[in-house]
Steps between C-alpha positions, in 0.01 A plus 500: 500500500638848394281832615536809319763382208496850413694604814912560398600402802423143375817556241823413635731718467802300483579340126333348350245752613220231501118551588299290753254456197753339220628271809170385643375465175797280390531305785065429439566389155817278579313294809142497416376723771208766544603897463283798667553823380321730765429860520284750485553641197702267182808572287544461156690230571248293632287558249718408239503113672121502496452604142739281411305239670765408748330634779145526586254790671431483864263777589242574754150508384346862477253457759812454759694816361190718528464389888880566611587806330416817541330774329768604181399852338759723264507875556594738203858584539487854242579830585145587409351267747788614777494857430109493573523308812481697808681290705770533269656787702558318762654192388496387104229242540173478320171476695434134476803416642488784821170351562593093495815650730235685755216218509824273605618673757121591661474109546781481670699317242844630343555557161763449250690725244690335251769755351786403281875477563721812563749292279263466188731642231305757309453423132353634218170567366282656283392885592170447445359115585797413721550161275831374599727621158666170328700483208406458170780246382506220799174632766786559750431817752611813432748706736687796549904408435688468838650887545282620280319737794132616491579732176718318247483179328330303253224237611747192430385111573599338730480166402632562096710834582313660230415891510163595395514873435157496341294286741117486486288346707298147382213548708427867422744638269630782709864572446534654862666329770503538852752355784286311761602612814365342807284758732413286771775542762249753693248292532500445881492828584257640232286179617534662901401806415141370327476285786668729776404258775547159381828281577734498172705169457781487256609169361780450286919537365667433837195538709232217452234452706381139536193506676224767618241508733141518382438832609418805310853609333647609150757269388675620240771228308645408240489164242560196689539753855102467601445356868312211564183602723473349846189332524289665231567698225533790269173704509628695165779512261641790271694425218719825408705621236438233275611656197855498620474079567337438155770724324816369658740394216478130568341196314303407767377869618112400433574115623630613837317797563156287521709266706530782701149601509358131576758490773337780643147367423574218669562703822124680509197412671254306236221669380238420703708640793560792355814451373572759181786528295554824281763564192578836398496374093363526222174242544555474107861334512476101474702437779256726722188288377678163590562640834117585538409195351779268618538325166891442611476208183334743307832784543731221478391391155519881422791484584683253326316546178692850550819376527426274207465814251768688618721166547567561928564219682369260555350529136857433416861416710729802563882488622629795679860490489632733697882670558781715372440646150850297415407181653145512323692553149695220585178265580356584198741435238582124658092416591326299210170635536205303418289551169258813509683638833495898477781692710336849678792728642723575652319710699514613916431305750144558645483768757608280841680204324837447562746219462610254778807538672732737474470640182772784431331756277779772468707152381263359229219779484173526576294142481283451166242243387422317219136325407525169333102493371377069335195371415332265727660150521685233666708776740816246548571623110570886629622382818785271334610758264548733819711213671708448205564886476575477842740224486733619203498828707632360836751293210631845370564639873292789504452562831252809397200441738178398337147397625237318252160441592218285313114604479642738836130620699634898442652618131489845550 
């Protein structure tokens, strides 16, 4: 049994970097046995291994759901819709979710605010839908160079290293861009203020909470900081600044930000308690209405059928091969790659990532990365070409550090 596959701390991160998934998953094949995936949400992933027909649904029947969770609404999150709000002044939250907050707290029952990371990197987007900008050669997200400040530079990708001076959006076709910054690192105190005589809780970076008491409070944490409730529950949960979660420049930025949410979900009174959950989205965006609706098979199909047009794992198998712009010249001229294999990069290293060890930049410069991108297949084909590379390497006495990683859970 695995819970919440999605969950990177279920990578090790020792070579050869493997994932609880790929080794229960082997080890079920190789000795006959049963496999759970559990969670409540589902990766890609796992529903790769069901459509394939490897794995099978397990789901709880509807009438279940609709008796243990609790009441899931969307409020608009617009400037129109904020800017008209009058308790907007007093802290940035829309009336829906001041009221779920309040009827909380009057029960006697605390309340949760989800808010996201201070270490989110901000990212692009477009200026006027906030779609998360990708590039038009590879889908890879777009970025500011490293040095380039908040003025100069060219929107380059980060997965390809190509600039796109002429960028236009695919949802809208805006050419403006914006740099999502996070605004949520006043949210305690703009929350105290609106509530002046409520208990604020902060949960999260070096301080996390693990449990609260069920009495009236705020609790304010971050993904995968929430307390547990002693005996009870949430009465109410806020989910804020989700634009910022859903336009991280990840892969998985819609996958684990509703793993987020149904973590929180999970957390709240049902329904018929009183329980309510609130997101400040847009109730139009597909991953909002599988959150109301908690079609988690539903988004995960989305998902992957996603990946499959714009070829993301794990619509296909990716390499990252990552080291000194030298030693990644080197790899590539000895490694036979297999047939229909593209090559994206050199380009950074995400924002975050560095190499193991001791890793002497002002010896061999700063650390690049290279994509290796093949159809789906038998994976021993791109994983033997990458030991034979690996091999001659160590046979030539290049002692140029280098880390490869296959199908790795984070690309950039």
């Amino acid at each position: 049994v695995i819970l919440h596959d999605g969950d990177e701390n279920l990578v090790d991160p020792r070579a050869p970097y493997a994932h609880a998934r790929e080794v229960l998953s082997t080890r079920s094949s190789l000795e006959g046995c049963s496999l759970i995936l559990a969670g409540h949400s589902r990766t890609a992933e796992a529903q790769l291994l069901v459509e394939s027909g490897w794995a099978h649904d397990l789901v709880a029947p509807r009438e279940t759901i609709r008796q243990r969770s609790p009441l899931i609404r969307a409020a608009a999150d617009t400037e129109f819709e904020l800017v008209r709000d009058p308790l907007a002044a007093s802290a940035r939250l829309p009336k829906q979710a001041f009221d779920a907050l309040r009827a909380s707290l009057e029960r006697g029952e605390p309340a949760l605010i989800q808010v996201p990371r201070k270490g989110y990197v901000p990212t692009l987007a477009c200026g006027s839908c906030r779609a998360p900008a990708r590039c038009r050669h590879c889908n890879g997200p777009l970025g500011l160079p490293a040095g380039a400040g908040e003025q100069g530079g060219l929107p380059t990708c980060r997965w390809c290293g190509r600039p796109d001076a002429r960028h236009r959006c695919a949802e809208c076709g805006s050419v403006r861009l914006r740099a999502v910054v996070l605004g949520a690192d006043r949210t305690a105190e703009e929350l105290g203020r609106a509530f002046p005589s409520t208990r604020v809780i902060a949960s999260g970076g070096n301080r996390v909470v693990d449990a609260v008491d069920h009495k009236p409070a705020l609790v304010v944490a971050t993904p995968g900081a929430e307390p547990r409730v002693r005996e009870g529950g949430y009465g109410a949960a806020l989910l804020l600044d989700t634009w910022a979660m859903l336009g991280r420049q990840d892969l998985r930025a819609t996958e684990d930000t509703l793993a987020a949410w149904t973590a929180v979900a999970s957390l709240v009174a049902p329904a018929w308690r009183g329980g309510e959950v609130v997101v400040v989205a847009d109730p139009g965006l597909p991953v909002v209405q599988s959150l109301i609706r908690w079609d988690m098979v539903g988004a995960a199909a989305r998902e992957l059928a996603q990946r499959f047009d714009v070829r993301f794992p794990p619509a296909v198998h990716m390499a990252a091969v990552d080291g000194a712009n030298t030693a990644l010249d080197t790899f590539l001229e000895i490694l036979e790659l297999p047939e229909h294999t593209e090559v994206l990069g050199p380009v950074d290293l995400p924002p975050g990532v560095h190499l193991p060890g001791e890793y002497d930049e002002r010896r061999f410069g700063p650390a690049q990365r290279i994509l290796l991108r093949t159809p789906l297949g038998p994976r021993s084909v791109l994983g033997k070409a990458l030991k034979a590379a690996t091999v001659a390497k160590a046979g030539r006495r290049d002692d140029l550090p280098l880390r490869i990683q296959v199908d790795p859970i984070h690309i950039g």
